[in-house]
C-alpha positions as CSV (number, residue, x, y, z in Angstrom):
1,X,-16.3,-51.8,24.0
2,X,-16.3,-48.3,24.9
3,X,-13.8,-48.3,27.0
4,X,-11.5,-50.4,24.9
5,X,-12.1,-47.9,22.4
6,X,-11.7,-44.8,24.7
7,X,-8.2,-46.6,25.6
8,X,-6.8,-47.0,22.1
9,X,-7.6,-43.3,21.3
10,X,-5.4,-42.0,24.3
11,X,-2.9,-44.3,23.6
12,X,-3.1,-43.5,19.8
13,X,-3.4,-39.6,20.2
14,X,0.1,-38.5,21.1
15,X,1.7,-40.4,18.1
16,X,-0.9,-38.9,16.0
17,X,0.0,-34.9,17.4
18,X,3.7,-35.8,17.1
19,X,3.9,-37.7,14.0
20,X,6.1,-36.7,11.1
21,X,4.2,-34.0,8.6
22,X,5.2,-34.1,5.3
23,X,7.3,-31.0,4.4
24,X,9.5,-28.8,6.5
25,X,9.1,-27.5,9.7
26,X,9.0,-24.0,10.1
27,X,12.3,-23.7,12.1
28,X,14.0,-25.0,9.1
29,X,13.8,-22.0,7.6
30,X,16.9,-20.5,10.0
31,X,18.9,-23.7,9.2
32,X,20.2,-25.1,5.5
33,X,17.0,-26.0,4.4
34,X,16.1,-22.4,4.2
35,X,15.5,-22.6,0.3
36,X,13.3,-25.7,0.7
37,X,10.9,-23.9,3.3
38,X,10.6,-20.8,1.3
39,X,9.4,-22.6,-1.8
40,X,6.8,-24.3,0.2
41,X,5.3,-21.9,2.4
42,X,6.4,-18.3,0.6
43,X,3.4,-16.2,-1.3
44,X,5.0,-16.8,-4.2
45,X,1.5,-19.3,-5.1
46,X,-1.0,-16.7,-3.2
47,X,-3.8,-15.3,-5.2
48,X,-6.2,-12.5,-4.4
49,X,-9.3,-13.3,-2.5
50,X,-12.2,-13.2,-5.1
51,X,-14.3,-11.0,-5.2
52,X,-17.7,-11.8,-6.6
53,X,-19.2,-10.8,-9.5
54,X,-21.4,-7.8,-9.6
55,X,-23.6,-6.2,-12.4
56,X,-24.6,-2.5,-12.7
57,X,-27.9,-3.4,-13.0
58,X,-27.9,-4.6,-9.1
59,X,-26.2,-1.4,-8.2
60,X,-29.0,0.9,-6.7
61,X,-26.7,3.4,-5.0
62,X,-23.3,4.2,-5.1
63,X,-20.4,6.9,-4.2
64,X,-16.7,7.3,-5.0
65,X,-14.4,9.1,-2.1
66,X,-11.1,9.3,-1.9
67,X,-8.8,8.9,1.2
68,X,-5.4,9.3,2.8
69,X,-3.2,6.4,4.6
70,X,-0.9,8.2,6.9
71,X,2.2,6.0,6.9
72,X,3.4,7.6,10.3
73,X,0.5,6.3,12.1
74,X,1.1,3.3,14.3
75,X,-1.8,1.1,12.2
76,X,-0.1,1.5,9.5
77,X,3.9,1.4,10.0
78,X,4.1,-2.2,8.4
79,X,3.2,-0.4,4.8
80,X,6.1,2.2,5.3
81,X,9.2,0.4,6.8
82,X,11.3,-0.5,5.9
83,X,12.8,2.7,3.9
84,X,16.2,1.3,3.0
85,X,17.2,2.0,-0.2
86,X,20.8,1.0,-0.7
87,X,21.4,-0.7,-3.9
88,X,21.1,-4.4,-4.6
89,X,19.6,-4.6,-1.2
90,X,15.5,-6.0,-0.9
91,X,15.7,-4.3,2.5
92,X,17.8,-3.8,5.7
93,X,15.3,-6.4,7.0
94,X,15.3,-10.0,5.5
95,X,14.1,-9.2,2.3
96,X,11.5,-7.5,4.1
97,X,9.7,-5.0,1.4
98,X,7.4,-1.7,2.0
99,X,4.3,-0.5,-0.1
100,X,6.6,1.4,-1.8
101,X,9.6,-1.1,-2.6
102,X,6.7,-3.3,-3.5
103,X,5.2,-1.1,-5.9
104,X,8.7,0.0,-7.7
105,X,9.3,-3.8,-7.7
106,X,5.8,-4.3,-9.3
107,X,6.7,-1.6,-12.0
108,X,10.4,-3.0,-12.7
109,X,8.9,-6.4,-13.4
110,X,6.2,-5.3,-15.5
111,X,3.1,-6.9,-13.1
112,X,2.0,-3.3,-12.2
113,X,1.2,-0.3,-14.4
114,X,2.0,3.2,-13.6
115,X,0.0,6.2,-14.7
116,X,0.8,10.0,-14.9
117,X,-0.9,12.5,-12.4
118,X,-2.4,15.8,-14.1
119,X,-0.6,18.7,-13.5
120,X,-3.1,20.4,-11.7
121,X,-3.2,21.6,-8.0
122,X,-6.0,19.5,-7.2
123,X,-5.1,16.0,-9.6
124,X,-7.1,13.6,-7.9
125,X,-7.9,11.6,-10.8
126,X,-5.5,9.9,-13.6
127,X,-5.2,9.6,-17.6
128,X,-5.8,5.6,-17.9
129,X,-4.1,6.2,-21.6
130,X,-1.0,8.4,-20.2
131,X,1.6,5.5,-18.7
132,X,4.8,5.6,-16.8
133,X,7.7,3.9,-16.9
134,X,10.3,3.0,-14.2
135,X,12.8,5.7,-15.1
136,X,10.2,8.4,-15.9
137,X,9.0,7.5,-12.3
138,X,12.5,7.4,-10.8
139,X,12.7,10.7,-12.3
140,X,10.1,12.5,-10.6
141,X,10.8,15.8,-8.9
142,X,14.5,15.5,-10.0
143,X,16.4,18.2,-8.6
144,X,19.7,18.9,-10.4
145,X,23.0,20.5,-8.3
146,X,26.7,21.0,-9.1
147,X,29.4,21.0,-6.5
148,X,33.2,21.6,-6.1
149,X,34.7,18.3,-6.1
150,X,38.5,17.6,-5.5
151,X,40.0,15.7,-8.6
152,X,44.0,16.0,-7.5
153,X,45.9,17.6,-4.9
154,X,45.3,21.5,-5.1
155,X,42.8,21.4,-8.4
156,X,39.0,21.2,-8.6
157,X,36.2,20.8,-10.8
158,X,32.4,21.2,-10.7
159,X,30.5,17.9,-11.0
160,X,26.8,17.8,-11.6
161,X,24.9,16.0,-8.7
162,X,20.8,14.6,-9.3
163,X,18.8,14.8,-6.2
164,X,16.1,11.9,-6.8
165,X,13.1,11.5,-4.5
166,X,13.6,8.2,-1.9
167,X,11.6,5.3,-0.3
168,X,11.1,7.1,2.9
169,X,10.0,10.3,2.1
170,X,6.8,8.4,0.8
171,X,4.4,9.4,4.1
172,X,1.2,9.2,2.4
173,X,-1.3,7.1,0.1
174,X,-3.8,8.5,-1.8
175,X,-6.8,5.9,-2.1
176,X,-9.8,6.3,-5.0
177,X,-12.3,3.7,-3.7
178,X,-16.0,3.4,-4.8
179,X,-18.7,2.3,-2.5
180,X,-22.0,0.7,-3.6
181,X,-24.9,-1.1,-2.1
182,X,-25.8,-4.6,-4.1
183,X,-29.5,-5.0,-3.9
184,X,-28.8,-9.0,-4.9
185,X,-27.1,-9.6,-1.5
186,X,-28.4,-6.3,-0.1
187,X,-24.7,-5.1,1.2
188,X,-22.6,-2.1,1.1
189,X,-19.5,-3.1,-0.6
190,X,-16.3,-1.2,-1.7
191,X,-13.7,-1.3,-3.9
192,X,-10.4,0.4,-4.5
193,X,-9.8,2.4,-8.3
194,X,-6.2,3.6,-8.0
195,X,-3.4,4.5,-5.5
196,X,-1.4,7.1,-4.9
197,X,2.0,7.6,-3.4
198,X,2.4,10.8,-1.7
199,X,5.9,12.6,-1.0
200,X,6.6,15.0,1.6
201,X,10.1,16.6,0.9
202,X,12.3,20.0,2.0
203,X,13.8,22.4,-0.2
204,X,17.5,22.4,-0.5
205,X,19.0,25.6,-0.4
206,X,22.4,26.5,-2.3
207,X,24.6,24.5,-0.3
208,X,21.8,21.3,-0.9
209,X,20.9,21.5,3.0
210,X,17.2,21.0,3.9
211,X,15.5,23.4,4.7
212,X,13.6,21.7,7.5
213,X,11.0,25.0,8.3
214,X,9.1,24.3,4.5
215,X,7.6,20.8,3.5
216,X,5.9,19.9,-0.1
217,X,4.0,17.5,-1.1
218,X,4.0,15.6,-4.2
219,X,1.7,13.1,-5.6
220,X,4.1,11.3,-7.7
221,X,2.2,8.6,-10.1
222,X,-0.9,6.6,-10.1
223,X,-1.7,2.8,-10.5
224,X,-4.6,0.9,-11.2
225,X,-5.1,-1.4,-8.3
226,X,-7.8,-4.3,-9.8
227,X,-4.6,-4.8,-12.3
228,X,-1.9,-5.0,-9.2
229,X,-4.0,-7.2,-6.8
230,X,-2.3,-10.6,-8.6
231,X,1.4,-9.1,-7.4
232,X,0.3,-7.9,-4.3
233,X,-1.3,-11.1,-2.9
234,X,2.2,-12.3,-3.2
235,X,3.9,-9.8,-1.1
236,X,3.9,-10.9,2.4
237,X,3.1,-7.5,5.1
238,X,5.0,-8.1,8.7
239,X,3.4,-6.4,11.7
240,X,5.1,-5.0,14.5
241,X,4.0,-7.8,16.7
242,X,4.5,-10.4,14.8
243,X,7.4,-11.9,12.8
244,X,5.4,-14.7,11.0
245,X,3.5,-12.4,7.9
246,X,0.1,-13.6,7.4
247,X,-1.4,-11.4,5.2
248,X,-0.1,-9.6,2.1
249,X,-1.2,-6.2,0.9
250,X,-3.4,-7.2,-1.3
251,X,-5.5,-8.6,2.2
252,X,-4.4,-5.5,3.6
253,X,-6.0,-3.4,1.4
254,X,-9.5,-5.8,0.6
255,X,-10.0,-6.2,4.2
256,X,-8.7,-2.6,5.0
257,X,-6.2,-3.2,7.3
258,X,-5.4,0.4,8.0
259,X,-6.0,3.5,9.2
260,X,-7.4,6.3,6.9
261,X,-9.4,9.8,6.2
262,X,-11.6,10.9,3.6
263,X,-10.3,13.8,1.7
264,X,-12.7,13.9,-0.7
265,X,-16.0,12.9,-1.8
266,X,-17.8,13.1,-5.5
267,X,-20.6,16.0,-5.5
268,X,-21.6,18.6,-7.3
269,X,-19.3,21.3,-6.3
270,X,-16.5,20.8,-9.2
271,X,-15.4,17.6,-6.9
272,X,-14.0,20.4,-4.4
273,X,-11.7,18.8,-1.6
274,X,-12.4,18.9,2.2
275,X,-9.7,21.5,2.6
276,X,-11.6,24.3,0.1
277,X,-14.7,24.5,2.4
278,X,-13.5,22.9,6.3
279,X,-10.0,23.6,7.7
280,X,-8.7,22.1,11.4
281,X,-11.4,20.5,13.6
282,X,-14.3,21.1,10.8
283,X,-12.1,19.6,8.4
284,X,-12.3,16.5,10.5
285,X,-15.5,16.8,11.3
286,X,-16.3,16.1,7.6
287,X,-14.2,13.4,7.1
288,X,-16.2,11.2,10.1
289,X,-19.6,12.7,8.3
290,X,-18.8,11.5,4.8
291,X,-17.8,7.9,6.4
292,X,-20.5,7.9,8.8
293,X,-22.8,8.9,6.1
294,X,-21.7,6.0,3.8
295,X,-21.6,3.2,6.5
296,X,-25.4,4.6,7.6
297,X,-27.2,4.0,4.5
298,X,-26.2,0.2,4.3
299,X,-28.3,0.4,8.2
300,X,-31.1,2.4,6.5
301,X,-31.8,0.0,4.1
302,X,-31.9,-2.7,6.2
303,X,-34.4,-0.6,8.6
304,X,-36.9,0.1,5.4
């Protein structure tokens, strides 16, 4: 009887690995039926993973830090390309979006709400009540020209020109997270507050050429990121390995699928930065403290 039974199942087994699925393939997707696929396997029905409920009263420790996301660094290339920005475009690459085209889109579609840094040197922190819309945020560092411009053969005019910041000169994110140990499960746990798109730019000089020997920086707007996760979980991310996307930045971000520094930590000094006590190598230094201290207590309580 075993045997007989052992038989049918090899004999069975290839028609069951080969038989028809319901749906379409995956190939399909180069082919006509390239709206069909999308509508079944896009993110357009992903949701955010849950996170589970947590009461203060649970919370015996806790510490909010902020860090940077270099965009440059090979972890995290998929959040900055692509950077085209030509109108009526999604990208240069399939549809293909960046942290940045995501967020703008997220804005313009009214599934993610933008809030106004304070104009101070430091602004870590943003107004909750002070919001943004997409053309205050388009408008952002606008820098204004005027140029001699050719209207007929032999006769010119002056023409005003607008200088508006662009997808790729977003190198940087600005991340307020909180950490906090939950006695009822007894583990350290985090949670992002806010991001923050950072722009590195050049002066123009009279003749609106860079001037490459100067950079700023520019924190341009702030949004809250428990209200964005529903829009981010359905924006695929793309590796550089990898055409298939299988995660989207809201897994990025709640499984912290990047590279980062901590630039800041809450204490007692005014909230001072790194930077205003540590330059260079000690500046480092401190960053690797503050996240080893953090990642060391959730150890120390397990030790006690």
């Amino acid at each position: 009887m075993d045997k007989v039974l052992k038989i049918a199942l090899l004999i069975l087994l290839p028609f069951s690995l080969f038989s028809q699925h319901e749906g379409v393939r995956f190939t399909e997707k180069f082919g006509p039926l390239n709206s069909v696929y999308k509508q079944q396997n896009d993110f357009a029905n992903h949701k955010p993973l849950m996170l589970p409920w947590v009461s203060e009263d649970d919370i015996i420790w806790s510490k909010i830090t902020w860090e940077i996301i270099d965009l440059r660094e090979k972890e995290n290339l998929p959040l900055y390309y692509p950077t085209d920005t030509i109108e009526g475009r999604k990208s240069a690459i399939d549809g293909r979006k960046s942290l940045i085209m995501a967020i703008v889109e997220g804005i313009k579609s009214n599934n993610i709400n933008a809030y106004r840094v304070p104009f101070k040197l430091n602004a870590f922190e943003f107004d909750i009540n002070n919001a943004m819309d997409l053309k205050q945020i388009q408008n952002i560092g606008m820098r204004e020209g005027r140029i001699e411009v050719e209207i007929a053969p032999g006769i010119t005019d002056d023409s005003t020109i607008y200088f508006r910041w662009e997808y790729s000169e977003i190198k940087q994110i600005l991340i307020k997270e909180i950490w906090f140990f939950d006695r009822n499960d007894s583990r350290l746990r985090n949670e992002i507050i806010g991001l923050c798109p950072i722009r590195e730019f050049h002066p123009l000089d009279r003749n609106f050429k860079e001037d490459l020997s100067i950079t700023f920086r520019q924190r341009l707007f702030w949004i809250y990121y428990p209200d964005a996760r529903d829009f981010f979980s359905r924006v695929p991310v793309y590796s550089t390995q990898n055409d298939q996307p299988q995660y989207s930045f809201d897994d990025v971000f709640t499984y912290r699928l990047f590279s980062s520094y901590f630039v800041k930590e809450s204490n007692v000094y005014n909230d001072r930065l790194i930077t205003d006590y540590a330059t260079g190598r000690e500046a480092q230094a401190e960053s690797e403290r503050i996240k080893q201290e953090i990642f060391d207590f959730e150890q120390d309580m397990w030790e006690n």
